[in-house]
N, C-alpha and C positions, 0 to 999 in steps of 0.2 A: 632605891635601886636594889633589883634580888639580890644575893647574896647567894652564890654556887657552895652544896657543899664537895669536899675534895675527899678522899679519904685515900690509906696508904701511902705510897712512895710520895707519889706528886702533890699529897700534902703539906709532907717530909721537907717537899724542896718547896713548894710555895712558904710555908714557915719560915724556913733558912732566907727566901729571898725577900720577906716581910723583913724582917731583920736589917740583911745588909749591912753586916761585919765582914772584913775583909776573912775569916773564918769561915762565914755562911759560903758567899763566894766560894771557896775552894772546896766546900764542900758541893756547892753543885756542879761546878766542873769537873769534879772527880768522875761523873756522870759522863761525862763524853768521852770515850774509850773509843776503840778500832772496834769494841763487841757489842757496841751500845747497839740497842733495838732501835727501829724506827722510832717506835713510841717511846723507849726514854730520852730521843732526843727531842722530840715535839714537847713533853713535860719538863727538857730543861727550856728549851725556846720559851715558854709559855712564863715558868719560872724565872726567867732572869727578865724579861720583859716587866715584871713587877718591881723590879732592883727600882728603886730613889735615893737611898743611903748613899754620902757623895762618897766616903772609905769604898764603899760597895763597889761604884761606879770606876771609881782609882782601878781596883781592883780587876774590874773587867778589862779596863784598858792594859796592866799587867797582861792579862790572858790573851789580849791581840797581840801584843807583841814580845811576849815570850812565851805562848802557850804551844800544846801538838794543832795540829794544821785544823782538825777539828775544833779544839776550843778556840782557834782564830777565826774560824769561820762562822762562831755563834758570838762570840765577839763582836766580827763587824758586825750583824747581823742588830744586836740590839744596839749599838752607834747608827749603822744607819738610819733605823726606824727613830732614832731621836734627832735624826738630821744634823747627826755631828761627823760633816762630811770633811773635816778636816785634819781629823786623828785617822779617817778612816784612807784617805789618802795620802798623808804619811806613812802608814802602815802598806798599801798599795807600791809607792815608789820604792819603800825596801826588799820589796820583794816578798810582803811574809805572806799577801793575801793574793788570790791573781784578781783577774779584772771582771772575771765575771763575779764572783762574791764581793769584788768592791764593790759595786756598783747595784747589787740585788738589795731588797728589800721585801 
């Protein structure tokens, strides 16, 4: 299988999410701000979508349901695409995500 190379930021966060330390984690979420760029937010989606470390994974669930409405919403984001439809619906009935990002993929 190729092997892409990455270079700069989204390196940066693909390293961190190679990793997946509850550390890595929050530093890619730091990434999602109100001022994040389109594309810094595609390079974290792309980013945490590599997470397997289960601290890592802990960690993202942290971010559903305590994070800003952004990092909840890249949160479920990678639960859904892991088909972990039922932290993501917990998250849902409390109110922290609405229905159209629980349910996206």
């Amino acid at each position: 299988m190729a092997r892409y190379k990455f270079s700069g930021r989204l390196k940066e966060l693909i390293e961190h999410a190679e990793i997946g330390e509850v550390q890595d984690i929050d530093f890619i979420m730091s990434h999602l701000t109100s001022d994040s760029t389109f594309a810094m937010t595609r390079c974290v989606d792309y980013a945490l979508s590599i997470v397997d470390n289960a601290k890592g994974i802990s960690q993202i669930e942290f971010y559903l349901f305590n994070g800003t409405i952004i990092q909840r919403n890249y949160s479920t984001l990678f639960f859904n695409r892991r088909g972990n439809w039922d932290i993501v619906n917990r998250a849902f009935k409390l109110g922290l995500i609405d229905e159209i990002q629980a349910f996206s993929r």
